[in-house]
PAMILUM-558789 format. One record per residue: x, y, z of N, C-alpha, C, O in turn; residue in three letters. Coordinates in nm, 2 decimals. Layout:
    npx    npy    npz   capx   capy   capz    cpx    cpy    cpz    opx    opy    opz  aa
      X      Y      Z      X      Y      Z      X      Y      Z      X      Y      Z ALA
...
This chain:
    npx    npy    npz   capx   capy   capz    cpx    cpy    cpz    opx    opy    opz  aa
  -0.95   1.63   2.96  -1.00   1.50   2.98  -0.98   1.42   2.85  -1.02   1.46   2.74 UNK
  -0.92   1.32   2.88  -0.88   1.21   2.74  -1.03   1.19   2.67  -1.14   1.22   2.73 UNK
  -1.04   1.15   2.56  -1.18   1.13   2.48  -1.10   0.99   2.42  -0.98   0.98   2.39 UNK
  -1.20   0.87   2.39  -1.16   0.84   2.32  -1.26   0.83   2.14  -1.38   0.84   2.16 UNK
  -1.23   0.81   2.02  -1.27   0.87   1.92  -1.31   0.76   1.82  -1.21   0.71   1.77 UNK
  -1.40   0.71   1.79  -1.43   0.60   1.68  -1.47   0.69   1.56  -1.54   0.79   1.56 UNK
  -1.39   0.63   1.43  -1.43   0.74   1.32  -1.35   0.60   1.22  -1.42   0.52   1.16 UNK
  -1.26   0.60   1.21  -1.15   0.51   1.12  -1.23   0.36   1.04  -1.22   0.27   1.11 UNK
  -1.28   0.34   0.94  -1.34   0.22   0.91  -1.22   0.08   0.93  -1.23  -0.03   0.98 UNK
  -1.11   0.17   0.88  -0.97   0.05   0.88  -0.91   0.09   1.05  -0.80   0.13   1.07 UNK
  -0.96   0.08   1.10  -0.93   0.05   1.21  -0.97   0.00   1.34  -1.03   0.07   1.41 UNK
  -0.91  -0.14   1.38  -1.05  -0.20   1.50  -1.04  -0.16   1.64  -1.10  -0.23   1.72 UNK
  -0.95  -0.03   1.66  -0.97   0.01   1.81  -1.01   0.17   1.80  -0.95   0.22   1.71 UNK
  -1.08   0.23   1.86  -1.06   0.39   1.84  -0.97   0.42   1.90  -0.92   0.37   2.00 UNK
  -0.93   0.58   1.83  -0.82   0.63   1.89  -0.84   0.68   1.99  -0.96   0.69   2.01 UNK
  -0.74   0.76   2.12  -0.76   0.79   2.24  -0.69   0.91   2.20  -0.58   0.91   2.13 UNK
  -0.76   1.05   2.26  -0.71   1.17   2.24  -0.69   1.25   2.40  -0.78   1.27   2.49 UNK
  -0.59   1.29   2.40  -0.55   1.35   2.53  -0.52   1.52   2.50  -0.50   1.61   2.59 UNK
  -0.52   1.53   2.41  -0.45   1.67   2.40  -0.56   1.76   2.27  -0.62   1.70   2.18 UNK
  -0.57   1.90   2.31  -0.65   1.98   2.20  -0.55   1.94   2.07  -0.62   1.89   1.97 UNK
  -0.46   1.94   2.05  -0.38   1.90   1.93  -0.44   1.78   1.88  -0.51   1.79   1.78 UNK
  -0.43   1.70   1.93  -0.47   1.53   1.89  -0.63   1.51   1.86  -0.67   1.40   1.82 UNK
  -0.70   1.60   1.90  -0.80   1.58   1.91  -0.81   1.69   1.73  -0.85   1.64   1.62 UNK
  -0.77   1.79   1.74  -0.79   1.90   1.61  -0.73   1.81   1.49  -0.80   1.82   1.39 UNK
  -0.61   1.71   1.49  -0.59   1.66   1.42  -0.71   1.54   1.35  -0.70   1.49   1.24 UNK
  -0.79   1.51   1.42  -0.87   1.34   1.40  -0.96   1.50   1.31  -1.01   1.48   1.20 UNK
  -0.98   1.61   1.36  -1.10   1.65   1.31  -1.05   1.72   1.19  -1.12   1.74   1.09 UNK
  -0.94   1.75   1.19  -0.89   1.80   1.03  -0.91   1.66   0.95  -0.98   1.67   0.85 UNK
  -0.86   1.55   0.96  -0.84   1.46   0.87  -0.96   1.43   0.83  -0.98   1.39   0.72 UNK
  -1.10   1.44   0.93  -1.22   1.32   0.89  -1.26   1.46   0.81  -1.31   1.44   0.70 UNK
  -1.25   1.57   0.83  -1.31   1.70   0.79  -1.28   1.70   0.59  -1.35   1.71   0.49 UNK
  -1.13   1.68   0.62  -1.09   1.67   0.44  -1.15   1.58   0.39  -1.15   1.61   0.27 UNK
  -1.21   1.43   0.41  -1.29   1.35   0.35  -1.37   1.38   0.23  -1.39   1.30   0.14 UNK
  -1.44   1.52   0.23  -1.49   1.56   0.16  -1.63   1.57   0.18  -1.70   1.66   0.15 UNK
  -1.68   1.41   0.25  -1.82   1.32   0.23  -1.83   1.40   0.37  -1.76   1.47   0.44 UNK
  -2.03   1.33   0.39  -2.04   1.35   0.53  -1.99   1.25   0.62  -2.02   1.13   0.61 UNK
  -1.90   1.29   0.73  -1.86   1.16   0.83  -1.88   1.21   0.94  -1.88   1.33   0.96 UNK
  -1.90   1.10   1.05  -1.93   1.09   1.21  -1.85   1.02   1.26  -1.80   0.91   1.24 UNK
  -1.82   1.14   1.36  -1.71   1.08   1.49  -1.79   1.02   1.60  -1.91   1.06   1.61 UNK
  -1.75   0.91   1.71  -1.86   0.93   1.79  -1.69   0.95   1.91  -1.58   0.89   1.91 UNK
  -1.74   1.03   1.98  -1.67   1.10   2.05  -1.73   1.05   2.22  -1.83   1.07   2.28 UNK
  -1.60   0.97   2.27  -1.70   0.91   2.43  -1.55   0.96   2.55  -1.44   0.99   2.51 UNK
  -1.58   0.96   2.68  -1.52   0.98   2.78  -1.40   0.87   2.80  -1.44   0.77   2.86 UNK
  -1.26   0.87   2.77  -1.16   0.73   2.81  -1.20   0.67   2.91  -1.21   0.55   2.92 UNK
  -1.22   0.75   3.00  -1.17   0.69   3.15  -1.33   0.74   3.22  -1.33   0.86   3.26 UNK
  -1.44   0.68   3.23  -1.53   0.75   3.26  -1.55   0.68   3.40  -1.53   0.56   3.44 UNK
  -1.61   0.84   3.48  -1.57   0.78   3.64  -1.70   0.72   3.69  -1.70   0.66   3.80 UNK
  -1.82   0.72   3.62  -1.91   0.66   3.69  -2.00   0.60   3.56  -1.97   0.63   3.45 UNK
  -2.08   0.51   3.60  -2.20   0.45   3.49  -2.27   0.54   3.43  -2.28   0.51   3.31 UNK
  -2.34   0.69   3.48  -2.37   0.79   3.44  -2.27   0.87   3.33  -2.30   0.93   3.23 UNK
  -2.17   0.87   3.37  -2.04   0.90   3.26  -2.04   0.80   3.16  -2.04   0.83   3.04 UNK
  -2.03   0.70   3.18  -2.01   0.60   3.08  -2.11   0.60   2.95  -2.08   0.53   2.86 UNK
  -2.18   0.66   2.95  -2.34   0.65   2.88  -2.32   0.83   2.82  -2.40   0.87   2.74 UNK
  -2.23   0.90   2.86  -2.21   1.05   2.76  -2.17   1.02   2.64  -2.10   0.93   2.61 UNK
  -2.21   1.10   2.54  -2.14   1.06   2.40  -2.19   1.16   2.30  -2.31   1.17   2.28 UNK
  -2.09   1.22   2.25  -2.10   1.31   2.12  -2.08   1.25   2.00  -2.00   1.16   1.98 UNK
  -2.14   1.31   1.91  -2.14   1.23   1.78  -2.14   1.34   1.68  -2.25   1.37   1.65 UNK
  -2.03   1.40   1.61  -2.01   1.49   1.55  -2.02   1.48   1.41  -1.90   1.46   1.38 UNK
  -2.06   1.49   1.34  -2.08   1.50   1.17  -2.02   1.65   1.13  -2.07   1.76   1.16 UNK
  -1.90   1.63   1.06  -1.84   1.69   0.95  -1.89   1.64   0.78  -1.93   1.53   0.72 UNK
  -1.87   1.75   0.75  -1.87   1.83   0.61  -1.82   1.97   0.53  -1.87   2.07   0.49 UNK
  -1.64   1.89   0.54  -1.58   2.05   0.48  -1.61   2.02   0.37  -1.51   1.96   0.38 UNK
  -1.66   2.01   0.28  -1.64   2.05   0.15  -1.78   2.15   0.22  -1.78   2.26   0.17 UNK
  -1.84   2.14   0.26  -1.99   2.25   0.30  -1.87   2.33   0.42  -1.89   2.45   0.42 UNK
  -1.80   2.29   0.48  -1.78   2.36   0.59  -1.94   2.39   0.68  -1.99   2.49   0.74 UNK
  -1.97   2.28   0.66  -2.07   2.23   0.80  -2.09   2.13   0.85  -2.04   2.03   0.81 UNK
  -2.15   2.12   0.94  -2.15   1.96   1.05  -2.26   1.97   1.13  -2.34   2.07   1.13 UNK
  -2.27   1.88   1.21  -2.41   1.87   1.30  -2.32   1.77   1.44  -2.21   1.72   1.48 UNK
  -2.45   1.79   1.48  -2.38   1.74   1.66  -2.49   1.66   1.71  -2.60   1.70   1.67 UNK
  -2.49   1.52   1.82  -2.57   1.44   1.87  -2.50   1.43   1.97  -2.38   1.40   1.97 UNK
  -2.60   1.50   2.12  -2.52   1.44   2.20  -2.62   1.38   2.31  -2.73   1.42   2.33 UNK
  -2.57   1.27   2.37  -2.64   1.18   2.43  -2.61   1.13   2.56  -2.50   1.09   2.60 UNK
  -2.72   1.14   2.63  -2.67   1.11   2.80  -2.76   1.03   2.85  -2.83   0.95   2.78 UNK
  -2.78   1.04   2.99  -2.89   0.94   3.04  -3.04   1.02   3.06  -3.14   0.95   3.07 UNK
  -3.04   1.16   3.06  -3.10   1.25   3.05  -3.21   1.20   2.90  -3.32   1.16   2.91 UNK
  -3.13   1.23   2.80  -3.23   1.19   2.66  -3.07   1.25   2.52  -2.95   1.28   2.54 UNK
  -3.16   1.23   2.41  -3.06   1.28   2.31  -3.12   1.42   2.29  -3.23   1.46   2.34 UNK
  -3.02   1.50   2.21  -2.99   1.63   2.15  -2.97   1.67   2.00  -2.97   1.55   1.97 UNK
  -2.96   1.71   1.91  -2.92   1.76   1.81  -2.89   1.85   1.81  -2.90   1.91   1.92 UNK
  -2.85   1.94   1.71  -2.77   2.08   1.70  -2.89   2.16   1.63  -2.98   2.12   1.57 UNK
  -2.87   2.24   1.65  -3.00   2.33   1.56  -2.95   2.43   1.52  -2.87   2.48   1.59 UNK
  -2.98   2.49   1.39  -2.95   2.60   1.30  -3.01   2.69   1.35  -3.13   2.70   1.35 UNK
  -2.94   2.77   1.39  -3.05   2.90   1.44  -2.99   3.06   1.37  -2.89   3.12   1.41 UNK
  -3.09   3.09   1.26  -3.24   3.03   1.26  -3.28   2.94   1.16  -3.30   2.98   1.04 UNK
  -3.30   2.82   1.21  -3.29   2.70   1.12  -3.35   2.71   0.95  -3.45   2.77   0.92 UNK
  -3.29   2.66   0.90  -3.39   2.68   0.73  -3.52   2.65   0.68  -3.56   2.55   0.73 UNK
  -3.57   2.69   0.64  -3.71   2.61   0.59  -3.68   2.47   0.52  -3.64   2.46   0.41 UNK
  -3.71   2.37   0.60  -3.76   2.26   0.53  -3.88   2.16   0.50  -3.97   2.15   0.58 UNK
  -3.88   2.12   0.44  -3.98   1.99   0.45  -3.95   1.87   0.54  -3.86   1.79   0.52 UNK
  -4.04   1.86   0.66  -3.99   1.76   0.80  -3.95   1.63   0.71  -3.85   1.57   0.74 UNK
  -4.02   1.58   0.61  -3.95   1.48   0.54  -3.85   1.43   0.48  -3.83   1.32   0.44 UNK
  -3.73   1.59   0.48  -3.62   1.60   0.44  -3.50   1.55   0.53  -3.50   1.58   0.65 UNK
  -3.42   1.49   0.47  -3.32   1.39   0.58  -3.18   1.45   0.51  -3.15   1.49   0.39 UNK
  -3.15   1.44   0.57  -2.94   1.45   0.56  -2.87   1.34   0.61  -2.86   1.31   0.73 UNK
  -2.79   1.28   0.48  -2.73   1.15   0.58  -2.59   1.14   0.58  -2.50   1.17   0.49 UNK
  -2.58   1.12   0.66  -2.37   1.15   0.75  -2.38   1.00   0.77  -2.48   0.93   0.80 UNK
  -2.25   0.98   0.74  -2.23   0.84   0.73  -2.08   0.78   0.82  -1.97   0.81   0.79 UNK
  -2.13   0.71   0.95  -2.07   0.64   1.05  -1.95   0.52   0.98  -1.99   0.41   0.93 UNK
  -1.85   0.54   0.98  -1.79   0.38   0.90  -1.81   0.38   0.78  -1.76   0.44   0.69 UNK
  -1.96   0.28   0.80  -1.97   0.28   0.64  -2.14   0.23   0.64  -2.21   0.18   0.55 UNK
  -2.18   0.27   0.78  -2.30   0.29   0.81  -2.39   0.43   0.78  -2.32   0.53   0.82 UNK
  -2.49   0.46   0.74  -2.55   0.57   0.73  -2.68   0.62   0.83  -2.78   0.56   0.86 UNK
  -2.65   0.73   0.87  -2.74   0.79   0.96  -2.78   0.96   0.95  -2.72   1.07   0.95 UNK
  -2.94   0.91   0.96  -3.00   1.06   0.92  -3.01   1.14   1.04  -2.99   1.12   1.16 UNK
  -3.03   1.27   0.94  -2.99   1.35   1.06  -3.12   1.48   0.99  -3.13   1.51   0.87 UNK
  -3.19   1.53   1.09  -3.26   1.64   1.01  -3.23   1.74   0.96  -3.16   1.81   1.04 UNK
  -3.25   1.81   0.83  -3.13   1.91   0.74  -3.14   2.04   0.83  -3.07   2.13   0.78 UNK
  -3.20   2.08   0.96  -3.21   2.20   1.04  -3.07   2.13   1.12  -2.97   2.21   1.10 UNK
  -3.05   2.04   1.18  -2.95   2.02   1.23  -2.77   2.05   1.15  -2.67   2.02   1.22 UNK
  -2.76   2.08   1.06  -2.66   2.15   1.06  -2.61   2.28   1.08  -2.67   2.37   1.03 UNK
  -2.50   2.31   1.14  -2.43   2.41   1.18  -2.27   2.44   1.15  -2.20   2.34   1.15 UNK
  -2.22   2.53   1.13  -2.11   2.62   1.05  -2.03   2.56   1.15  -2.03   2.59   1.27 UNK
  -1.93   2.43   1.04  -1.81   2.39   1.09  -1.74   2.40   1.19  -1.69   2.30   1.24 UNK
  -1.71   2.53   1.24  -1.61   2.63   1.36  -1.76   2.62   1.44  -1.74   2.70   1.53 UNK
  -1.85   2.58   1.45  -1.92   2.55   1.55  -1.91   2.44   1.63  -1.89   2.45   1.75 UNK
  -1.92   2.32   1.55  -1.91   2.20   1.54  -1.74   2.15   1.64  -1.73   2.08   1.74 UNK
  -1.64   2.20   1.56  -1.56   2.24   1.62  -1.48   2.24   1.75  -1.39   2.18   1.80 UNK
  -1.58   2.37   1.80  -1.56   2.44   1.94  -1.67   2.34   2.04  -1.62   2.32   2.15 UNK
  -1.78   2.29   2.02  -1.86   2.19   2.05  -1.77   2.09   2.07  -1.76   2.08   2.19 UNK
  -1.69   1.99   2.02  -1.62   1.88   2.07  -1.49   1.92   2.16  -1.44   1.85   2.25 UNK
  -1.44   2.05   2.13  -1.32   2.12   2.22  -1.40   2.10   2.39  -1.37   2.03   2.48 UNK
  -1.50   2.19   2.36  -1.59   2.21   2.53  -1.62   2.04   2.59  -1.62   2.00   2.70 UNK
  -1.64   1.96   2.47  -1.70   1.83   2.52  -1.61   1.77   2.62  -1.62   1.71   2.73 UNK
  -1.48   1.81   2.53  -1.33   1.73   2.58  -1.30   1.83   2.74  -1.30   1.77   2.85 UNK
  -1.28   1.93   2.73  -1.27   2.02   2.88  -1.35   1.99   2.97  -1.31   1.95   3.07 UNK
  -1.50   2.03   2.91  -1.61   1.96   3.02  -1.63   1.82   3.10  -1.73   1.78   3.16 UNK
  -1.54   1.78   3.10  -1.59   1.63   3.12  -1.69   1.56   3.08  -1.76   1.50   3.17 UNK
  -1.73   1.53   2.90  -1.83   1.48   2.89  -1.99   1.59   2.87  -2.09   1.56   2.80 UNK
  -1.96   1.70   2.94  -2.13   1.76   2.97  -2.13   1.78   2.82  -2.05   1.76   2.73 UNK
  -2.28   1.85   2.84  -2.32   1.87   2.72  -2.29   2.05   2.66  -2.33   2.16   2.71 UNK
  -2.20   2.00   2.52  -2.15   2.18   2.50  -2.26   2.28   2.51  -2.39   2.27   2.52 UNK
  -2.15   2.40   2.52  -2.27   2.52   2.57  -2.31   2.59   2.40  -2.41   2.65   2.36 UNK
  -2.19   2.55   2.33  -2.21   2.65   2.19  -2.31   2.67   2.14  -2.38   2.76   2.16 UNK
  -2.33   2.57   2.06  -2.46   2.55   1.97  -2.62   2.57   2.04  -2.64   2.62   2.15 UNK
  -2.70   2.53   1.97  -2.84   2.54   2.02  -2.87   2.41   2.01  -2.82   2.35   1.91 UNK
  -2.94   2.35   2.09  -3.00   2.19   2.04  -3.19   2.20   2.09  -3.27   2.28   2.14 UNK
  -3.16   2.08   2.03  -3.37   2.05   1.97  -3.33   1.91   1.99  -3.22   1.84   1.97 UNK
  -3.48   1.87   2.06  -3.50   1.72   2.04  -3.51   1.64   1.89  -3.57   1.69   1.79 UNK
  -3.47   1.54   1.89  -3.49   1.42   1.77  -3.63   1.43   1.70  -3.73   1.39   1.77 UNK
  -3.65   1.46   1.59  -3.78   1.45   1.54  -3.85   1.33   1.57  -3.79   1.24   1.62 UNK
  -3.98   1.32   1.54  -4.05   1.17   1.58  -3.97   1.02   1.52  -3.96   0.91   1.58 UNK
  -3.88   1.06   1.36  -3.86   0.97   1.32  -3.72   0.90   1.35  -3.69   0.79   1.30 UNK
  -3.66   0.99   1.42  -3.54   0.94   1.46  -3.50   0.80   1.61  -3.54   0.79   1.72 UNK
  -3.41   0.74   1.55  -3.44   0.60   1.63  -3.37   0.66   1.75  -3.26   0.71   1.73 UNK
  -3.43   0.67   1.88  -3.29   0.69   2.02  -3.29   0.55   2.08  -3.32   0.55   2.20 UNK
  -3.27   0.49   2.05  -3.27   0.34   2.10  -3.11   0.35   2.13  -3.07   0.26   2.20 UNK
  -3.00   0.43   2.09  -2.88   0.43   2.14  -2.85   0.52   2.24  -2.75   0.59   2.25 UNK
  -2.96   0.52   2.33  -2.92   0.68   2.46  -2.88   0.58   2.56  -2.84   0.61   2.67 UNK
């Protein structure tokens, strides 16, 4: 299933990926960035209003070779969960940066790259559902879902 991909700051349309190739390539490039960056990953051609409203949102970090995952439906939002997640302090934030916008993310929510990965491959096969890989947890209290 085609995906199409917003990630590019210099660029005002996202790209449309049809193929595991084209899709591996957007994730090697944002991955070498170095920084934390977010793809937001949506359905091209979505066949109903309930489709229309799926959306993955992928956060890479090769220089960590890790990333985190948001995925969002009409159901509620998701995060990725470390399992078994690290000890933190709930007031600790991790921020992955959209464009050139910044968004937190709870530091349990990261997961080992080739997770992250295989997570937007399934996104792209599945039509949209929500991947099977990872583990997910609800949004802590502080997190805004005003974009589900």
């Amino acid at each position: 299933m085609a995906l199409i991909a917003a990630y590019d700051p210099d660029s005002e349309e996202p790209t449309t990926l049809t193929t595991a190739a084209e899709l591996d390539d957007v994730l090697d490039r944002v991955a070498a960035w170095g920084h934390r960056a977010l793809i937001e990953f949506r359905l091209a051609e979505p066949a109903d209003k309930n489709a229309r409203q799926l959306a993955l949102s992928a956060g890479l970090h090769g220089a960590s070779d890790r990333g985190t995952l948001i995925y969002s439906s009409p159901a509620g939002v998701w995060f990725s969960k470390a399992s078994p997640g690290p000890e933190w302090e709930p007031a600790e934030r991790i921020l992955y940066y959209y464009m050139s916008a910044d968004t937190e993310y709870p530091p349990d929510s990261e997961i080992p790259l080739d997770l992250v990965r295989r997570a937007v491959h399934d996104y792209m096969t599945n039509g949209g559902q929500q991947p099977s890989g990872p583990d997910w947890h609800t949004p802590p209290p502080w997190y805004p879902t005003a974009f589900k």
